[in-house]
N, C-alpha and C positions, 0 to 999 in steps of 0.2 A: 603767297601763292596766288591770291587774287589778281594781282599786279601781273604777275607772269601771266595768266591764261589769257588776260584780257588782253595784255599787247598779242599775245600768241595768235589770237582772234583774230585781233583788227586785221595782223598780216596774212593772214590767208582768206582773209575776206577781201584785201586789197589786191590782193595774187588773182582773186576770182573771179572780177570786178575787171580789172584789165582783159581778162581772158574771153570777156562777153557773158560770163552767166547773167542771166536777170537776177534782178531782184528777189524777186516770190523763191527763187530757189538755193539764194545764197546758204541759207540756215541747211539746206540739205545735201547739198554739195560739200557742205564743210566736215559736215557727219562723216561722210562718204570718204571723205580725203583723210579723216583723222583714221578710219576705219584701216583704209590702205594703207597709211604709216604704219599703221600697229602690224599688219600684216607682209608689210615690204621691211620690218625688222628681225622676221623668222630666218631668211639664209644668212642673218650675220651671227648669227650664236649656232650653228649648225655645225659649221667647222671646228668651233669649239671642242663640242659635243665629242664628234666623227676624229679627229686628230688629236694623240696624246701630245707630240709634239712639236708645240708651237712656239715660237718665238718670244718672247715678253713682250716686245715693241707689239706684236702683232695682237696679241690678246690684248693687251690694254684697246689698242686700236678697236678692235672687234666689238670688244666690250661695252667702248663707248659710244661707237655709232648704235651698237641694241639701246643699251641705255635709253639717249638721246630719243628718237626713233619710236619706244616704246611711249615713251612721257610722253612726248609730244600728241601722239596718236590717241592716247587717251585722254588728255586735256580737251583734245578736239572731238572725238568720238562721241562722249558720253557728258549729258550735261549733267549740269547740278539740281536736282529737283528739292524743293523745299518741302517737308515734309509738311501736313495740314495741321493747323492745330486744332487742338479739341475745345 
């Protein structure tokens, strides 16, 4: 899982990087961007929800853009804090 966040990183820091963010603000923008993922994954389970029936094709579909969408958003959102030792 290690592996995955970290490329997951590198690419939206390279996404951000191109874009013109500075520096000082990469680490906050990133937050910001995972935050919005996790947020721009609410209308695809929505229809879910709201419609008994759906397609199979479509639910799978739906299901895995939230899926997808949601991980991702919180890989990026929220770091890992090492707890202190005693």
């Amino acid at each position: 899982m290690g592996r995955f966040k970290q490329s997951t990183e590198k690419l939206v820091i390279d996404l951000l990087r191109r874009s013109g963010v500075p520096e000082a603000q990469l680490h906050n923008r990133m937050r910001k961007s995972g935050q919005g993922l996790f947020l721009l994954s609410i209308p695809f389970i929505i229809p879910l929800i709201i419609l008994d029936h759906v397609s199979l094709g479509g639910t799978i579909l739906l299901q895995t853009v939230y899926g997808v969408l949601v991980c991702l958003g919180v890989l990026l959102a929220f770091d890992e804090q090492e707890k202190p030792r005693r």
